[in-house]
KOLDREN-510321 format. One record per residue (C-alpha): residue number from 1; x, y, z. Coordinates in nm, 3 decimals. Each point is the difference from the previous one (the first is absolute). Example, Ala and Ser with C-alpha at 12.3 -4.5 7.8 and 13.67 -1.06 7.14 Angstrom:
BEGIN
R; 1; 1.230; -0.450; 0.780
R; 2; 0.137; 0.344; -0.066
REM end
This chain:
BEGIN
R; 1; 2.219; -1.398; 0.799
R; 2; -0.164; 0.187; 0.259
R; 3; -0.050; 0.331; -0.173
R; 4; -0.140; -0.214; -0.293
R; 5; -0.263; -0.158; 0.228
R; 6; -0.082; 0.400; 0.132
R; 7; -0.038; 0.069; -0.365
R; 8; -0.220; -0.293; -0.146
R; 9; -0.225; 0.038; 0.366
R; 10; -0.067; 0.416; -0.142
R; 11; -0.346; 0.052; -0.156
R; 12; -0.174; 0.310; -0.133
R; 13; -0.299; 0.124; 0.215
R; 14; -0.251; 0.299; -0.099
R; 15; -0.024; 0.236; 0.223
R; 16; -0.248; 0.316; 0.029
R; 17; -0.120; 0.242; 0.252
R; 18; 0.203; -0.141; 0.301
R; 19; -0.128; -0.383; -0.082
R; 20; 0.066; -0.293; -0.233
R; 21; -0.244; -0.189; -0.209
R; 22; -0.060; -0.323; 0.172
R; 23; -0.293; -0.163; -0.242
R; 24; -0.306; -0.003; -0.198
R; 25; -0.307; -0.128; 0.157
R; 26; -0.099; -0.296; -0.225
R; 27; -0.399; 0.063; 0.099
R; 28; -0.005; 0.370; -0.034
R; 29; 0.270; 0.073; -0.219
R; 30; 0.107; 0.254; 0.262
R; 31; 0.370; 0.124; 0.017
R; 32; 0.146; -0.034; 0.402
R; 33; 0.270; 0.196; 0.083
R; 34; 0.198; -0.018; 0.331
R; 35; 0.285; 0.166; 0.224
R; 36; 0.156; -0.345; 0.112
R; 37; 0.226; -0.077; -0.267
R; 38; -0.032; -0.387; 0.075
R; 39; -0.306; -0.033; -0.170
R; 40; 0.105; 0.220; -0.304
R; 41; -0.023; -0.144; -0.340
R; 42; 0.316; -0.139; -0.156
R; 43; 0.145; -0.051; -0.324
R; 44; 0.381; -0.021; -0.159
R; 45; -0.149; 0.036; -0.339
R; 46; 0.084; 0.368; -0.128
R; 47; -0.266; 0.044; -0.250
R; 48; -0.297; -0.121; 0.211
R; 49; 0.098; 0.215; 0.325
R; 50; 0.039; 0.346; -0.240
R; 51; -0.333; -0.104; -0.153
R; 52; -0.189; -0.023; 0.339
R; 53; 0.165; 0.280; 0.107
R; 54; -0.110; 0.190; -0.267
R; 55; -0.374; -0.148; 0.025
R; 56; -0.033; 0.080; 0.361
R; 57; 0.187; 0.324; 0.038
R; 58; 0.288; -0.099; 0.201
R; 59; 0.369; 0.016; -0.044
R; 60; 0.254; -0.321; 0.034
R; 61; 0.203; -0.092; 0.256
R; 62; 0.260; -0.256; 0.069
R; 63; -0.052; -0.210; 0.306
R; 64; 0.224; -0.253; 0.097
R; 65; -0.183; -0.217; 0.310
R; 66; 0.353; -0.145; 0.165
R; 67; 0.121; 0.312; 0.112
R; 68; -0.325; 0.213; -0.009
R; 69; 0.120; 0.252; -0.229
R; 70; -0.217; 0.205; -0.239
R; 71; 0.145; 0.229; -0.256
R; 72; -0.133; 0.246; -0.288
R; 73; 0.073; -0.066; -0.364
REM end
């Protein structure tokens, strides 16, 4: 049960240059990115994370916010 709930918490986070998209300004359309991996953008949807990857010149990473772990795909 456990390592199910470690699984199901893991999200896919784009990272690039040493930082982590975190948002989009809604006013200036403006594209934040940030070292603290707290405030990085999260998704578990595959197809979405590769295509803002792609968009915004980063690569993917798993990131699983129990145990603080971040891995490369």
């Amino acid at each position: 049960m456990r390592l199910k709930m470690l699984r199901m918490a893991t999200v896919l986070v784009v990272f690039r240059d040493g930082e982590y998209l975190s948002r989009k300004e809604m006013l200036t359309g403006r594209i934040i990115w940030d070292q603290h991996l707290s405030s990085a953008w999260r998704t578990r949807n595959r197809d979405k994370a590769r295509k803002t990857a792609e968009k915004y010149g980063g690569t993917l990473r798993l990131f699983n916010p129990i145990i603080w772990e971040v891995k490369r795909l």
